[in-house]
N, C-alpha and C positions, 0 to 999 in steps of 0.2 A: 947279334942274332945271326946267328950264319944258316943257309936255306941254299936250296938251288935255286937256280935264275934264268930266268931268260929276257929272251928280247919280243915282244910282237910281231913286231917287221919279218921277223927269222922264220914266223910260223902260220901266219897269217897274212894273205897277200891283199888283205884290203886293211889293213893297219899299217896307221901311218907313225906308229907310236917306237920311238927308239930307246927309250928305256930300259936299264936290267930290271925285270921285276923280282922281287923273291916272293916274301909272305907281304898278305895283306891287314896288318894290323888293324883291329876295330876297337881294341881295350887294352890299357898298361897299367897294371896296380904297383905300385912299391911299396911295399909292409900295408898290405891292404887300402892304397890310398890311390883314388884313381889318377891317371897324373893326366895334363890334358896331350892330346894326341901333338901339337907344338911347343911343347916346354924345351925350355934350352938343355936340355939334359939328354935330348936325341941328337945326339954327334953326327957324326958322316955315316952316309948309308941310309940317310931317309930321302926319299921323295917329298914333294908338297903333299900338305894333307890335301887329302880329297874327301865327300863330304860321306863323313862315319867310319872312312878309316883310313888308314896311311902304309902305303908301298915302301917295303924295303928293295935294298938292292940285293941281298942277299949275303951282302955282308955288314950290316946297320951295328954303328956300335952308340952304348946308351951309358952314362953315367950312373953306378951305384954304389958310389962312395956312401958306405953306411948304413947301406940298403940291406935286409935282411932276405926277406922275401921277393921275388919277381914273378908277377902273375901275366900271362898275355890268354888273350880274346882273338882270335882270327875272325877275320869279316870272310862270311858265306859267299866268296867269290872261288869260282873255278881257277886255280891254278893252271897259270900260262904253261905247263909243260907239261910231261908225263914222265915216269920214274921208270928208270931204264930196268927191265928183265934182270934179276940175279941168279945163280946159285949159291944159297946158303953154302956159308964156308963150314965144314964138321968140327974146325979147330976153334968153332964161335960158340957151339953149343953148350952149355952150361947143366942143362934140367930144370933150373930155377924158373925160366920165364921171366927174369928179374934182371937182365945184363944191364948194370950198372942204371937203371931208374931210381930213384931216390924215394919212390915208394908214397907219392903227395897226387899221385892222380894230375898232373897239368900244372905241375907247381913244383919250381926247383931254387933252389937256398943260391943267393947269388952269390957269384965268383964260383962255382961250381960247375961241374960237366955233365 
């Protein structure tokens, strides 16, 4: 699960927290089956759960060998950072409003992009 990241310490001067955070995970479904937030199948890239969801670093990887479906839940926490100012590239624009979404509303078929 790749996300941007940061640290607390870097942006906040009364945290003491050195951490990369990425997303904060509150739910993982694989083929509709919730899995729990410490199952051996979250590889490198998790933090300790915390209570109701689990910190990635932003780069968390998760086993899904055989895994059809991958459904995730973000836990209603503020994101440690802000998303830096773009100019839309014109060479990006499609018309579609569809660039590369898989069309599941919050739900992408694993091993996929």
């Amino acid at each position: 699960l790749a996300s941007r990241q940061a640290r607390p310490v870097e942006f906040d001067r009364a945290s003491a927290d050195p951490r990369r955070l990425g997303v904060a995970v509150a739910q993982l479904r694989l083929d509709g089956i919730v899995v729990p937030l410490d199952d051996p199948r979250l590889l490198a890239g998790w933090h300790t759960p915390e209570e109701g969801f689990r910190w990635t670093d932003g780069a968390a990887l998760l086993d899904v060998t055989g895994i059809r479906t991958l459904e995730l839940r973000l836990a209603p926490i503020p994101l440690p950072y802000v998303a830096p100012a773009t100019v839309p590239d014109p060479g990006l624009a499609t018309g579609s409003g569809n660039r590369g979404r898989s069309g599941h509303h919050g739900r992408r078929r694993a091993g996929t992009s």
